[in-house]
C-alpha positions as CSV (number, residue, x, y, z in Angstrom):
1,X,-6.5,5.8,-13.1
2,X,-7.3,9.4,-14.8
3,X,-10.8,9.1,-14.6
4,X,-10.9,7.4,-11.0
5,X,-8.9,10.5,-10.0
6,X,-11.2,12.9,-11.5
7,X,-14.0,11.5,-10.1
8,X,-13.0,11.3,-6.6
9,X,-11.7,15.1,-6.5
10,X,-15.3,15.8,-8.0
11,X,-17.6,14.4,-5.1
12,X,-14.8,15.8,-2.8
13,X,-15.2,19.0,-3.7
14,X,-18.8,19.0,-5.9
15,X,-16.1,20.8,-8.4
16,X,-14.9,20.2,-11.8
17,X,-10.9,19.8,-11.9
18,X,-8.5,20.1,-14.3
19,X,-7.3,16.3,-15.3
20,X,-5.1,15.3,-12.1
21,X,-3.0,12.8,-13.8
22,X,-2.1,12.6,-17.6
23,X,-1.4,8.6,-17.4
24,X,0.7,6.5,-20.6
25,X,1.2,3.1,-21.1
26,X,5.3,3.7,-21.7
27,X,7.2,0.8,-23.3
28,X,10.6,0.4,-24.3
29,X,9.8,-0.3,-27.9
30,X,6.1,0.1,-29.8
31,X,5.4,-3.5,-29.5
32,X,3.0,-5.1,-27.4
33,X,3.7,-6.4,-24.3
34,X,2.7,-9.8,-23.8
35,X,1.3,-10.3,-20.4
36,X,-0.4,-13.6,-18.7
37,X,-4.2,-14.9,-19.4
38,X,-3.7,-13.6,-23.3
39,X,-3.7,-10.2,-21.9
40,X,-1.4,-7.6,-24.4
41,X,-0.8,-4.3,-23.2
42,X,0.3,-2.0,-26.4
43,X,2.6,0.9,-25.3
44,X,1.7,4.7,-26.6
45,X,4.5,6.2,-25.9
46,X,8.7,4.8,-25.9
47,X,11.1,5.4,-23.3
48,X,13.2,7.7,-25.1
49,X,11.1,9.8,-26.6
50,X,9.5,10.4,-23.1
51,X,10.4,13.9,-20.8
52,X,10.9,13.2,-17.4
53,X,7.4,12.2,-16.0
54,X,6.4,13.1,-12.5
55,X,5.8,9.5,-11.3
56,X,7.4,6.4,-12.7
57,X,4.3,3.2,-11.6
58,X,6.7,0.0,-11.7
59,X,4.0,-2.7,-11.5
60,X,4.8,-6.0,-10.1
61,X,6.8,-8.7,-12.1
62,X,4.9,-12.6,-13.0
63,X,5.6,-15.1,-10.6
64,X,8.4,-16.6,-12.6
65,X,10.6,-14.2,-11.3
66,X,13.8,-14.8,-13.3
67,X,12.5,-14.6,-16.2
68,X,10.3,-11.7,-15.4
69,X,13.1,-10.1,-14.2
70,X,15.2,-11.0,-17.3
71,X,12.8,-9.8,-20.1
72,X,12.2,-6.2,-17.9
73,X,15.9,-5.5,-17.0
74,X,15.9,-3.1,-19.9
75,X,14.0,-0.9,-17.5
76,X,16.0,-0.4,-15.2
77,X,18.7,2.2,-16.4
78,X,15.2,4.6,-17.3
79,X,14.0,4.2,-13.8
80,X,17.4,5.7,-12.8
81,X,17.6,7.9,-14.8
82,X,14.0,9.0,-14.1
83,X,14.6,9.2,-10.6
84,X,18.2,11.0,-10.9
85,X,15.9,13.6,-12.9
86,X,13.4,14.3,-10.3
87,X,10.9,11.4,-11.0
88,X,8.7,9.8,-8.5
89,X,9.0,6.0,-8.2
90,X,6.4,3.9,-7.1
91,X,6.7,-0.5,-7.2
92,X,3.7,-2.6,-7.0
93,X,4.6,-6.0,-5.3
94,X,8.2,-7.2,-7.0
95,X,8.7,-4.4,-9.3
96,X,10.7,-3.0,-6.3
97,X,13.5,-6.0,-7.9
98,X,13.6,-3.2,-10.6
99,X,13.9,-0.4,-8.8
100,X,16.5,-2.3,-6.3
101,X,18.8,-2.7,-9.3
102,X,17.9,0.6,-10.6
103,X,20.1,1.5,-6.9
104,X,17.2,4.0,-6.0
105,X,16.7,1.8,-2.9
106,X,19.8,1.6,-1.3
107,X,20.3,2.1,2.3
108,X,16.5,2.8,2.7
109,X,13.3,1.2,4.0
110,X,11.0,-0.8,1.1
111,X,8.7,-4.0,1.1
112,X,7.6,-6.5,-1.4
113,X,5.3,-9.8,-1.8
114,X,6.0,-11.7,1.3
115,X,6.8,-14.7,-1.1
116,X,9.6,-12.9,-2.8
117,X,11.3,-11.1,0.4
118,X,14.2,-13.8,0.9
119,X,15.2,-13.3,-2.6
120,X,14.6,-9.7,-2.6
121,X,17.3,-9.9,0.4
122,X,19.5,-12.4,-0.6
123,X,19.9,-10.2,-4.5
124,X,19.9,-6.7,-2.7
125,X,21.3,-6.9,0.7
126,X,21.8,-2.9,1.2
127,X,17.6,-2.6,0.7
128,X,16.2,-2.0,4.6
129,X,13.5,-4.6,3.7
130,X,10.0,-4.4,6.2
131,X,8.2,-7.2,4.9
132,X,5.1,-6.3,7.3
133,X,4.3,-3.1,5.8
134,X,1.9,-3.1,2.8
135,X,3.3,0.3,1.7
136,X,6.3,2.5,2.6
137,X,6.5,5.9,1.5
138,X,10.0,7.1,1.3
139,X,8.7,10.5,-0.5
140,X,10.7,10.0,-3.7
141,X,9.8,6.4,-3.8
142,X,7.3,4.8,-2.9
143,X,7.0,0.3,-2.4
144,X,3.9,-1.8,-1.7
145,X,3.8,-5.4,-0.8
146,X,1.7,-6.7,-3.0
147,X,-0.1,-6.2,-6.5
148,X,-3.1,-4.4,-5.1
149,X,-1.5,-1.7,-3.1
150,X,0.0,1.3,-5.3
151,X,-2.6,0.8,-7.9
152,X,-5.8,0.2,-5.8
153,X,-4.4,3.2,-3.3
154,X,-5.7,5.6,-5.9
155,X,-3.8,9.1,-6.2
156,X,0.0,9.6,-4.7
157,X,-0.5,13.0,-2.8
158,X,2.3,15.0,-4.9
């Protein structure tokens, strides 16, 4: 994302820019994260050695939801936390389960996959769900409906 970022504000402007985002693979542990297709993601930095960061990416959970779910609970007190602190949130798809148990989506407007909206409902009735909108921008946080649309919408204008 860096180097996307950097780009795009340098045939914007035809300037050289400072580094616009300072982006870290955060884990709650150093251990790899196993992810599907034999893909492991190996964190550089550990929840609570981090600051505060400026925006907290929550990306989308697997399709085996429960499970998912289960294994990334541990998450959900730092994206509280975060948030409580000043942090931007943004979910990709169903991270926003995360970041509905975190209770930074209470009483306000936020999307998900279409497949996962029932559940999304049924878990967290006091979430204002609009399932036809691919992104809502609540300022502080930030949902999208499916895995392509906070990472693939490049920059979140500060």
């Amino acid at each position: 994302m860096d180097d996307k970022a950097d780009g795009a504000w340098a045939l914007n402007t035809g300037a050289d820019s400072p580094r616009l985002f300072d982006g870290l693979l955060v884990g709650l542990n150093r251990r790899p994260v196993e992810c599907r297709d034999g893909v492991r993601l190996h964190p550089v930095a550990v929840a609570r050695d981090m600051p505060v960061p400026d925006l907290v990416v929550v990306p989308g959970l697997d399709d085996d939801l429960a499970a998912s779910f289960a294994l990334n609970r541990g998450w959900v007190a730092w994206i509280a936390r975060w948030h409580a602190s000043g942090a931007r949130i943004a979910s990709s798809c169903t991270g926003a389960f995360l970041v509905a148990d975190a209770g930074v989506l209470r009483g306000r407007p936020a999307t998900t996959h279409w497949l996962f909206a029932d559940e999304l409902r049924r878990r967290y009735p006091n979430v204002d769900l609009w399932i036809d909108r691919m992104i809502i921008d609540n300022g502080d946080v930030i949902t999208s409906g499916g895995a392509t649309g906070v990472p693939q919408a490049g920059p979140v204008p500060g």
